[in-house]
C-alpha positions as CSV (number, residue, x, y, z in Angstrom):
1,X,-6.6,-22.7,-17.1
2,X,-9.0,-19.5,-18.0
3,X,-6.5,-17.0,-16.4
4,X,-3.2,-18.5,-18.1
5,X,-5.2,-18.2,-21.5
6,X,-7.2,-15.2,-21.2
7,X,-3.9,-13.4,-20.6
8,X,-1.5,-15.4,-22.7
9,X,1.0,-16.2,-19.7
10,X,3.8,-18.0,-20.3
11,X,6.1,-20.5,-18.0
12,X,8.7,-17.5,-17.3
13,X,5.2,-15.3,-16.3
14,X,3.6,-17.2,-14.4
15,X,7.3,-18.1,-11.9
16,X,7.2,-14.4,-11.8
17,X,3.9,-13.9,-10.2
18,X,4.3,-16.7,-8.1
19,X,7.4,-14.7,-6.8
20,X,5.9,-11.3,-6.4
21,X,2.8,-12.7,-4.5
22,X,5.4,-14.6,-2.2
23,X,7.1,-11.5,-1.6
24,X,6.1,-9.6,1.4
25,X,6.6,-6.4,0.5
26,X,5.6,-7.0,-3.0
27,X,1.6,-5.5,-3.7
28,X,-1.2,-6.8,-5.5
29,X,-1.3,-3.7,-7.0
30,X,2.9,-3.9,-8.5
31,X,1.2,-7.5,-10.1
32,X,-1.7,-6.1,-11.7
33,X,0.3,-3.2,-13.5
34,X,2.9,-5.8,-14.5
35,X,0.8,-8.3,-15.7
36,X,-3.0,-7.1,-15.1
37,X,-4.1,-9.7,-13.1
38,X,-6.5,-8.8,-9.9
39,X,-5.4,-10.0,-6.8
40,X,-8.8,-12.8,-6.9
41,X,-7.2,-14.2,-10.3
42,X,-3.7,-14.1,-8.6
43,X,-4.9,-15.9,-6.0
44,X,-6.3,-18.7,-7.8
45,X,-3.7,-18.9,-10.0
46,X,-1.7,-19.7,-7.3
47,X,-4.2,-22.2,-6.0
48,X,-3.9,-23.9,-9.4
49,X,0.0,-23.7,-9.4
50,X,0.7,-25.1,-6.1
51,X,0.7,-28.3,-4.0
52,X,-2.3,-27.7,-1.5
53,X,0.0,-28.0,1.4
54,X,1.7,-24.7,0.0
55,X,-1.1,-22.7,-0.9
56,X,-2.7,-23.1,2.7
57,X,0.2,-21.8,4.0
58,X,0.9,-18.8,1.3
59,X,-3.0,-18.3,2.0
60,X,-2.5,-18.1,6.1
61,X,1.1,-15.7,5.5
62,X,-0.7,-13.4,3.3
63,X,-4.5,-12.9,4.3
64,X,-4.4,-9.7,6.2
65,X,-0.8,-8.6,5.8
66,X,-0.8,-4.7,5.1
67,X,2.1,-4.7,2.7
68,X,0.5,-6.6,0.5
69,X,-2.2,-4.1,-0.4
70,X,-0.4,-0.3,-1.1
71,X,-3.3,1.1,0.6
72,X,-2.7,-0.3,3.9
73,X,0.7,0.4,3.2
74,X,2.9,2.4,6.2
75,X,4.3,5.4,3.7
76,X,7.9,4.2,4.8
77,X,7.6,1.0,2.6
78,X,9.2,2.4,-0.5
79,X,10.3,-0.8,-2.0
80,X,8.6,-3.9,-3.5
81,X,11.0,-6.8,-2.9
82,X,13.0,-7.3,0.4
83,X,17.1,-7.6,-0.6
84,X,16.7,-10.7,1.9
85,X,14.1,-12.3,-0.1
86,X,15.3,-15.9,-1.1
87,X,14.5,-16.4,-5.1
88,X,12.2,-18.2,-6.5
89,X,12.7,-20.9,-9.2
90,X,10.5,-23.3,-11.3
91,X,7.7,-22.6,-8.5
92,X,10.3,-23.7,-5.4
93,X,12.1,-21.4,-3.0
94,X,15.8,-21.8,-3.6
95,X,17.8,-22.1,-0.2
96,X,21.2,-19.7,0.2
C-alpha cells in the first residue's frame, strides 16, 4: 500500500494507528504529529487494514464525533486516550 510505503510503517505502527483512530478521545491531529499521516490517509489505511464489516462501523462511530477533531474539541477534553479504553492488539479489540 502507497501510505505504508511512502511513510515506511511498520507492523508495530500501523496496530498503533489503528488504536488511536479507535480511540474516542484520541484526535486526528495526536496521529498526524505522531506519525504525519492526515486524517484522509488514516482513513484509508484503515479501510485497507480492516474486514469491511469493521470499517463500516469504525466509519458510522467516528464521522461527526467532536473529539476526534481538537478543533471541535469541548476545552475540558484534556486527554487523548480514555483509562476505560479496551487495548488493541494485532488489529482486534482485546476483551477484559
Amino acid at each position: 500500500m502507497k501510505i505504508i510505503e511512502k511513510y515506511q510503517l511498520q507492523s508495530a505502527d500501523i496496530d498503533r494507528i489503528i488504536e488511536m483512530a479507535w480511540e474516542d478521545r484520541t484526535p486526528f491531529d495526536a496521529i498526524t504529529l505522531q506519525f504525519g499521516l492526515s486524517e484522509k490517509e488514516v482513513i484509508e489505511l484503515m479501510k485497507f487494514e480492516m474486514h469491511p464489516r469493521n470499517w463500516k462501523k469504525w466509519r458510522a462511530r467516528v464521522q461527526g464525533r467532536s473529539t476526534k477533531h481538537a478543533a471541535k474539541r469541548d476545552n475540558e477534553v484534556l486527554r487523548f486516550k480514555s483509562n476505560l479504553q479496551r487495548t488493541i492488539t494485532g488489529n482486534r479489540i482485546s476483551k477484559r
